[in-house]
C-alpha positions in Angstrom: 0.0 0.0 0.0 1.3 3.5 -0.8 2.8 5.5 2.0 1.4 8.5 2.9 3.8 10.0 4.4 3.9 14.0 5.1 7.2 15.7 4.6 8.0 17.8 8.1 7.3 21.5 6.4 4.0 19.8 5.6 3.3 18.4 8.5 3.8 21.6 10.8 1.6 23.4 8.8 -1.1 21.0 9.4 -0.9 20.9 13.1 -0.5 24.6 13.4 -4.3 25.0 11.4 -5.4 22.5 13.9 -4.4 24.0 16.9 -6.1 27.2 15.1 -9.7 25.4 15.0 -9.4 24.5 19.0 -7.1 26.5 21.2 -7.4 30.2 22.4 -5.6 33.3 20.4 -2.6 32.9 22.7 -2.2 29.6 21.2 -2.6 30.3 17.7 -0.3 32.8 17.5 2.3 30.2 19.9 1.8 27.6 16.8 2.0 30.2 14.0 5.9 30.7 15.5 8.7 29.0 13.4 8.4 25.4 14.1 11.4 24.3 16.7 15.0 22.2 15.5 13.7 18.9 15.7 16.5 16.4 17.2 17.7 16.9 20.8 21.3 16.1 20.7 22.0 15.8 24.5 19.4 12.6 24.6 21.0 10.1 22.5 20.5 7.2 24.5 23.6 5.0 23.4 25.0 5.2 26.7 25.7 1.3 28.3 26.4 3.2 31.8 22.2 3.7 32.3 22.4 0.0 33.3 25.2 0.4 35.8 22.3 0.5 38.6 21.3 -3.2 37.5 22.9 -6.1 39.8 24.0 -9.1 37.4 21.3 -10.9 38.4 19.1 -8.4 36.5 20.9 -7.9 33.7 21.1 -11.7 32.8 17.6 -12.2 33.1 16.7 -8.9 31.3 18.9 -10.5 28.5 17.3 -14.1 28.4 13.9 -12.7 28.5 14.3 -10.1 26.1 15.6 -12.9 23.5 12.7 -15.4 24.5 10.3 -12.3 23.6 12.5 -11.4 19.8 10.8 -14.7 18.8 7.2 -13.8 17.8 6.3 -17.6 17.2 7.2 -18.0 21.2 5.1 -15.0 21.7 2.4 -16.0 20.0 2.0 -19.4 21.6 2.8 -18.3 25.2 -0.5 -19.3 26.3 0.4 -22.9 25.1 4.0 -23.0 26.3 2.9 -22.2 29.4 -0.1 -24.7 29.6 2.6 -27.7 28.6 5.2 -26.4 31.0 2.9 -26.1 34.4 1.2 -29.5 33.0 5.1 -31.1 33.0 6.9 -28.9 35.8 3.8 -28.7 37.7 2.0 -26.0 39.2 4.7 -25.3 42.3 7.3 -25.1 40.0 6.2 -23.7 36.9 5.3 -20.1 39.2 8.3 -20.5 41.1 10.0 -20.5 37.6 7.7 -17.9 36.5 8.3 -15.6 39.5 12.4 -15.5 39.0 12.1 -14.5 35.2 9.1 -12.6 33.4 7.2 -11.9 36.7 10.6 -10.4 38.1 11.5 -8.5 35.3 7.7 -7.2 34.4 5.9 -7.1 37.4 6.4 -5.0 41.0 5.4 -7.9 43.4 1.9 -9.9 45.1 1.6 -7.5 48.2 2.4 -4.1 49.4 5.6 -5.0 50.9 7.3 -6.5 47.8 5.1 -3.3 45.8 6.8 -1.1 48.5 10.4 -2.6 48.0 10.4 -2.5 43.9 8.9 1.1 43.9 11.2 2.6 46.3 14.0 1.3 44.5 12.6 2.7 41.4 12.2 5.9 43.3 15.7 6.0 44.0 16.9 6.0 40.2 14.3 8.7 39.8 11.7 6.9 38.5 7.6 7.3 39.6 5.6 4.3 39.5 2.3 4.3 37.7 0.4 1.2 39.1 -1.8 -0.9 37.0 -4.2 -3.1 38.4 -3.9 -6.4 35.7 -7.9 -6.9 35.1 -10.0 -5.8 32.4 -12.5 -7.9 30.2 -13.2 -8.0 26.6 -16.5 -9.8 24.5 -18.2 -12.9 26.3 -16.0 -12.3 29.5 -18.4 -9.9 31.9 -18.6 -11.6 34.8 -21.6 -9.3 36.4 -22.1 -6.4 38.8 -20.5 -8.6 41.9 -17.1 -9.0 40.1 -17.5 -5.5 38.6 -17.7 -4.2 42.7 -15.1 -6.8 43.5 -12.7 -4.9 40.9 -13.8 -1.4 42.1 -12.4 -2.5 45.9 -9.3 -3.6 44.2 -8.7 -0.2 42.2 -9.7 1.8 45.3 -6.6 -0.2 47.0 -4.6 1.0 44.2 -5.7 4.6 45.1 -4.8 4.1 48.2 -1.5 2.2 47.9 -0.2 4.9 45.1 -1.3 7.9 47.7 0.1 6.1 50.9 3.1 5.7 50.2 6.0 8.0 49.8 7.1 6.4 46.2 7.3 10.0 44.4 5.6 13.0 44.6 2.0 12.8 41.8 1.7 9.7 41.6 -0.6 7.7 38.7 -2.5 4.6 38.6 -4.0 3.4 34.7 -7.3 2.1 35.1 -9.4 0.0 32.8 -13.0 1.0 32.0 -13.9 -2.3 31.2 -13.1 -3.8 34.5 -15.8 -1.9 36.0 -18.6 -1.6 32.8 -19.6 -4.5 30.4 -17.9 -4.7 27.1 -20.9 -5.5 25.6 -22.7 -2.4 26.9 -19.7 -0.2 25.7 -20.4 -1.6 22.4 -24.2 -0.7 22.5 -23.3 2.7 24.1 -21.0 3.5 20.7 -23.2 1.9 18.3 -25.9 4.6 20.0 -24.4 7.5 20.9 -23.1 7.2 17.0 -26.7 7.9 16.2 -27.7 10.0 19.1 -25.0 11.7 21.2 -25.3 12.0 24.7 -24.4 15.3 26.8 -22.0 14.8 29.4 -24.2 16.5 31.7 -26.4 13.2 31.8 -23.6 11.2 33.0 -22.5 13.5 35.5 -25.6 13.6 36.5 -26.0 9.9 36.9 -22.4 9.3 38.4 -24.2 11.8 41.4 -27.1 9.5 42.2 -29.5 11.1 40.2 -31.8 8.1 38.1 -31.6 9.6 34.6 -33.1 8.2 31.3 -30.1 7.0 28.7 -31.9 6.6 25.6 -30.9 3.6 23.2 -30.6 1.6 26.3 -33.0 -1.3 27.4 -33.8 -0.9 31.5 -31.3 -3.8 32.4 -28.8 -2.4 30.3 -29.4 1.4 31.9 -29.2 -0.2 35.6 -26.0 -2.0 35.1 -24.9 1.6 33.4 -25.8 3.4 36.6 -23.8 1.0 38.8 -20.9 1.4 36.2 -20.8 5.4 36.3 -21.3 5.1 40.7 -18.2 3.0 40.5 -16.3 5.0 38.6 -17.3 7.9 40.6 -16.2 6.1 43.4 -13.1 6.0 42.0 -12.5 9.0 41.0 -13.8 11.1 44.3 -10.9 8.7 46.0 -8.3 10.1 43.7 -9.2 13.7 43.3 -6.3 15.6 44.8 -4.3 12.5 45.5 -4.2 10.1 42.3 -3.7 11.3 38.5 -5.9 8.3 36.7 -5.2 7.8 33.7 -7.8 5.7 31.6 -6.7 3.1 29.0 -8.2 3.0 25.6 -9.1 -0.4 24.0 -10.6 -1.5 20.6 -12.4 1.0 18.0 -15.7 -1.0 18.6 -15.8 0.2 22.5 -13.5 3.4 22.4 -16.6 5.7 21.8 -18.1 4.7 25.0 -14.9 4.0 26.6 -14.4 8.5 25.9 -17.6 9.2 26.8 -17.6 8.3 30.6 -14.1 9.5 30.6 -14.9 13.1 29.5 -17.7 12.9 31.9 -15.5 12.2 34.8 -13.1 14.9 33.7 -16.2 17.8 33.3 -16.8 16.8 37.2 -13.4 16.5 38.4 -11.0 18.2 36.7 -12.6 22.0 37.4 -8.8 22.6 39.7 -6.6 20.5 38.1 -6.3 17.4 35.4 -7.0 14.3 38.1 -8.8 12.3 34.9 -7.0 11.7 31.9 -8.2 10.2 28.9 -5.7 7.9 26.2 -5.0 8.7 22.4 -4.1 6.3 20.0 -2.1 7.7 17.0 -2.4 4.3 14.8 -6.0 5.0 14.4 -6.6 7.5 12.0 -9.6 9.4 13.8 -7.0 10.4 16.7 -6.4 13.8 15.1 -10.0 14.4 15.5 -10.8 12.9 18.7 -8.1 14.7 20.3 -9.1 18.1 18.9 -12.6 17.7 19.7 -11.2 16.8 23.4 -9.4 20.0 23.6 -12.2 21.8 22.3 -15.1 20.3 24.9 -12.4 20.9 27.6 -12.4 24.5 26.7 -16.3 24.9 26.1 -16.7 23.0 29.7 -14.4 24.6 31.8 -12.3 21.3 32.9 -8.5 20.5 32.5 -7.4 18.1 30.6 -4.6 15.2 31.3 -3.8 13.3 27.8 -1.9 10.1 27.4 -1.0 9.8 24.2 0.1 6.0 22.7 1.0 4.8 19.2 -1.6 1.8 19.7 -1.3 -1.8 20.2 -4.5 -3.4 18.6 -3.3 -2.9 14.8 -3.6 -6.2 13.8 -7.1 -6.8 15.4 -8.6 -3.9 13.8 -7.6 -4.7 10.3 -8.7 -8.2 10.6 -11.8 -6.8 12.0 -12.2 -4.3 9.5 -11.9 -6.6 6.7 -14.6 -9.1 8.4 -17.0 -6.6 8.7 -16.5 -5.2 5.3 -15.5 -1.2 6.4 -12.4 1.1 5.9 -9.8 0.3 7.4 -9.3 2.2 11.0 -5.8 2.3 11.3 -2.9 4.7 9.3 -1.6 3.2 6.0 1.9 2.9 7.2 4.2 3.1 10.2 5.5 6.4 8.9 2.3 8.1 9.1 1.7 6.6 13.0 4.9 8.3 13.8 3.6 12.0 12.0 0.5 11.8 13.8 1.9 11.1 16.8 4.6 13.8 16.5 2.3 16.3 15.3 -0.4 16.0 18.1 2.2 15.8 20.3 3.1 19.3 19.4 -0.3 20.0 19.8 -0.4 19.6 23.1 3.1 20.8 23.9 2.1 24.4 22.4 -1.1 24.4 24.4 0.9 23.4 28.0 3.5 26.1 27.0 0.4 28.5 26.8 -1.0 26.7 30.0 0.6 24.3 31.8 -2.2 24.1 34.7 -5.1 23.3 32.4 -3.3 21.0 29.7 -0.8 17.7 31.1 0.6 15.3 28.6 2.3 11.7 29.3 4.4 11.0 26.5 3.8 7.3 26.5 6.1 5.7 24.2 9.3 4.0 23.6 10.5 5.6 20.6 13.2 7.8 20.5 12.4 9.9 18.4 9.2 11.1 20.1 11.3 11.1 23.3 14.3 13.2 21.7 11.3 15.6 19.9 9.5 16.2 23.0 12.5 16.9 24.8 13.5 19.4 22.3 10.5 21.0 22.3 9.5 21.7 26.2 13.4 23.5 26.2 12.5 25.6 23.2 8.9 26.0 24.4 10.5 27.2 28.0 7.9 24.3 29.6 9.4 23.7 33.4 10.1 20.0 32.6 10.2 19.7 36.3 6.8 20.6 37.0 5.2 17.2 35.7 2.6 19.2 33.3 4.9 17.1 30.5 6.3 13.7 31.3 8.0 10.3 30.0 5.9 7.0 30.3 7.4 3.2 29.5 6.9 -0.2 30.7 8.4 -1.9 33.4 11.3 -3.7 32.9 11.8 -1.9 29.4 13.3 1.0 27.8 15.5 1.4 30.8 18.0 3.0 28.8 15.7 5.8 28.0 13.9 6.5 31.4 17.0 6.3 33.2 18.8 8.6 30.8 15.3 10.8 31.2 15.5 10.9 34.8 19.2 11.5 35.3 18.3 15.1 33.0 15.3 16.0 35.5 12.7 14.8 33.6 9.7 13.4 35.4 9.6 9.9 33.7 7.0 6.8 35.1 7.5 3.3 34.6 3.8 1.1 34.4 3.8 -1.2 37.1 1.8 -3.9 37.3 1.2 -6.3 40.3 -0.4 -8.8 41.4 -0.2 -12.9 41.7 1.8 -14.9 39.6 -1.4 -16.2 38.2 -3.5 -12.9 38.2 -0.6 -11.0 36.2 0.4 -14.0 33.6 -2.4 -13.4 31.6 -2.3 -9.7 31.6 1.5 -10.1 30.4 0.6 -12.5 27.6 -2.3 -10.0 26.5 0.2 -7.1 26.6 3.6 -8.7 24.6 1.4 -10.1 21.5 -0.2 -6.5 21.7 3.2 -4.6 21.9 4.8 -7.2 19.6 6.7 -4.0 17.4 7.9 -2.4 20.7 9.4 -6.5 21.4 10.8 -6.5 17.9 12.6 -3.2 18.8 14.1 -4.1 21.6 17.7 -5.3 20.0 19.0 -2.0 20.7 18.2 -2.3 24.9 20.1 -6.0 24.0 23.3 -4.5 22.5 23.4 -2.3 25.6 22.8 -5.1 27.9 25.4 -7.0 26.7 28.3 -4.2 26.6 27.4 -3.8 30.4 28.2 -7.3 30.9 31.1 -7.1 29.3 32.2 -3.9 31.2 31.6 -5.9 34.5 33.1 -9.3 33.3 36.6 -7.1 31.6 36.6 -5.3 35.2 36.4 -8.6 37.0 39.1 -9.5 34.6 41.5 -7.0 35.6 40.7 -7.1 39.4 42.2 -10.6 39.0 44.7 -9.8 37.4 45.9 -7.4 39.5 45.5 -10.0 42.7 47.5 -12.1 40.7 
C-alpha cells in the first residue's frame, strides 16, 4: 500500500491549522511561531552506563527474557508454552519459575511489601511508579455487577497504595473501563451515541445518584450503566487531589463509550486540576480528530485536561476486523504516518501546555526515541518547566530502561507502568500485553546491545581485578 507520508514543512503546517480550530488566540499565535529544530542532541540514549544501577542478576535475566520475547512464534503461543510447561513442571514449579524471570522482570510484586520494595527502589533512580491493576475484560467475559464491585475495591486499594506511600511525589494509577462496565454495553453505548450523542451533563448527573433516562438503552442495560458510572465515581472522588488516573483506551468498537464516561468524569473532576486523563491512540486514524474535539469540549466546559498519548497496540485486530465486517480500514496506512500523527499531536499539546501548563498535562507514552528526543526538544524551546510534571515520560516496566533512566538523570519526570499482582493474576495480563506490543518486542535489539556491553564492562573489570590480585 502506498505510503502516505507528510514531509516535516508539511506536516507543521497542518498541526498549526489544527491547533487554530481548537485553542485560544494565545495559542494560535504560539503555533504560528517558526516550528522548533527537531533532534535533541544531548538525549542520545547510546550510553551502556544507564544500566550500571542493574545487579548481574538483573541484567542476565533482562537479556534471556528479552531474547525469549524477539521470537514472535514464542510470543504467540505463550499461552500454550505455558499450559505444557505447568502440565510437566507442575504448578509449584512452573510459578516458582515464572516468578524469577518474566514476573521479576515485568511485574512489582503480590503484596504491598514487595510493591513497596520494587517502587522505592525505582524511586531512588528517579523513576515514579504508575500502578496498573492487571484486570479488564473483553467480549463474552463480563462476569456481572459482583465482580465489577469486586474490581472497584481492588482499584480503590490502588488509590490508596499509590497515595500512601512515599514512592514519588504525583503519583498515577492506569485504570481499565472495562473492569468496572460490560464490554458488551460499551459496544451498544457507541453503536448509539453514534446515532444520538449523549451530553456529558447526563452522565454527570447519573455518576451523582441522580436516576436519569439513557436513551438507546433497554432498563437492564441502563441499571447495570448506573452501577458502572457510581463505580467510577467512586473512583475518581478517592483520587481527586491524590491520584492522577489515567484511563486506558481499547478497541475502536468500545472506544466511543470508553471516551464518553471518561470526558464525563473529567467535566466533574478536573474543574482545579487534570486528576482524569483520557488515552490517544495515533495508529487510528480518527485520533487527530478525537483529540481536537477533546481540547475543544475541555475548553467549552471549563475542565482541564490530562492526555496520554500512545502509538496503539490493537493494529492487527482492527484490520482483521475491518476486513470481516467489510469497512475502511481504521488504522494509518503505514508506520510512517503513525509516527507524524503522533509527532504532530504531540506538538499540539506541547504548544497548548506552554500556553497553559495548569489546564493541559501530557504523558508521552512511548518508547521511541524519536518522540522522546522531539519532546524533549520542544519543552526546552517552548520554556515548559520540565520539572513541573505538566509534560512527562511513560514506558513499561522492565523496558526502555535506557531511556527512562537517561530521562531521569536530565530532571525529567519519567513513570514506569507497574503492574502487580499474583503470579497467576498477572500471567495473563503479560501475555495479552507482549502479543499486543509485539513492534515495541521487535525493537528491543538496541536495549540488547546495551545489555550486553554492560556485561562485558563488568566481566573485563572482573578480569582486571584478578589480574591485578595475581
Amino acid at each position: 500500500m502506498m505510503c502516505t507520508r507528510l514531509c516535516s514543512s508539511h506536516l507543521y503546517l497542518l498541526s498549526a491549522r489544527l491547533v487554530s480550530t481548537a485553542a485560544p488566540r494565545a495559542v494560535q499565535a504560539a503555533a504560528a511561531d517558526k516550528p522548533p529544530n527537531i533532534l535533541a542532541a544531548s538525549l542520545a540514549f547510546e550510553d551502556p552506563s544507564a544500566f550500571r544501577v542493574k545487579s548481574m542478576r538483573e541484567l542476565c535475566r533482562a537479556l534471556a527474557v528479552f531474547r525469549f520475547c524477539s521470537f514472535p512464534v514464542l510470543v504467540n503461543n505463550c499461552n500454550k508454552l505455558m499450559s505444557a510447561a505447568r502440565s510437566v513442571l507442575g504448578r509449584r514449579v512452573f510459578s516458582s519459575l515464572m516468578r524469577s524471570t518474566v514476573y521479576a522482570q515485568f511485574v512489582a510484586g503480590e503484596d504491598e511489601k514487595e510493591i513497596s520494595e520494587s517502587m522505592e527502589k525505582m524511586s531512588r533512580l528517579g523513576l515514579r511508579p504508575m500502578l496498573a491493576v492487571p484486570i479488564e475484560e473483553d467480549l463474552g467475559e463480563s462476569t456481572g455487577e459482583k465482580r465489577y464491585n469486586d474490581n472497584m475495591d481492588a482499584m480503590l486499594e490502588c488509590v490508596r497504595m499509590s497515595h500512601s506511600n512515599a514512592w514519588s511525589k504525583d503519583p498515577m494509577m492506569q485504570l481499565k473501563v472495562t473492569a468496572l462496565l460490560s464490554p458488551e454495553l460499551c459496544v451498544k453505548l457507541t453503536k448509539v451515541i453514534s446515532k444520538q450523542a449523549y451530553d456529558l451533563d447526563l452522565l454527570v448527573r447519573a455518576m451523582d445518584g441522580e436516576d436519569v433516562k439513557f436513551p438507546g438503552l433497554e432498563e437492564s442495560e441502563a441499571a447495570h450503566f448506573h452501577c458502572s458510572l457510581r463505580r467510577l465515581n467512586r473512583i475518581a472522588e478517592a483520587s481527586v487531589n491524590k491520584v492522577r488516573v489515567l484511563v486506558d483506551a481499547e478497541y475502536t468498537y468500545m472506544n466511543p463509550a470508553l471516551s464518553l464516561v471518561t470526558m464525563a468524569m473529567m467535566k466533574k473532576f478536573n474543574k482545579d486540576g487534570a486528576w482524569i486523563w483520557n488515552t490517544y491512540q495515533c495508529y487510528l486514524k480518527e485520533t487527530r480528530s478525537l483529540l481536537l474535539e477533546a481540547i475543544r469540549q475541555s475548553q467549552e466546559g471549563g475542565f482541564c485536561l490530562g492526555v496520554k498519548l500512545v502509538r496503539g497496540a490493537y493494529m492487527d485486530k482492527e484490520r482483521k476486523l475491518a476486513v470481516k465486517e467489510g469497512r475502511p480500514d481504521p488504522v494509518q496506512d503505514c508506520w510512517e504516518d503513525t509516527n507524524d500523527n503522533y509527532n504532530s499531536l504531540l506538538e499540539v499539546m506541547l504548544r497548548l501546555i506552554a500556553q497553559d501548563p495548569q489546564r493541559y498535562r501530557i504523558i508521552v507514552a512511548t518508547h521511541n526515541e524519536e518522540s522522546v528526543k522531539r519532546a524533549a526538544k520542544w519543552v526546552g524551546e517552548l520554556g515548559i518547566d520540565k520539572a513541573s510534571g505538566s509534560v512527562c515520560f511513560g514506558q513499561l516496566l522492565g523496558m526502555c530502561d535506557h531511556v527512562s533512566l537517561t530521562l531521569a538523570k536530565e530532571g525529567y519526570a519519567v513513570y514506569k507502568s507497574v503492574p502487580y499482582g499474583s503470579v497467576d493474576d498477572t500471567l495473563p495480563y503479560l501475555v495479552r500485553r507482549a502479543q499486543e506490543n509485539q513492534t515495541v518486542l521487535k525493537g528491543i535489539r538496541k536495549e540488547r546491545d546495551l545489555l550486553r556491553q554492560e556485561l562485558r564492562r563488568r566481566f573485563k573489570s572482573l578480569e582486571l581485578r584478578g589480574g591485578v590480585k595475581g
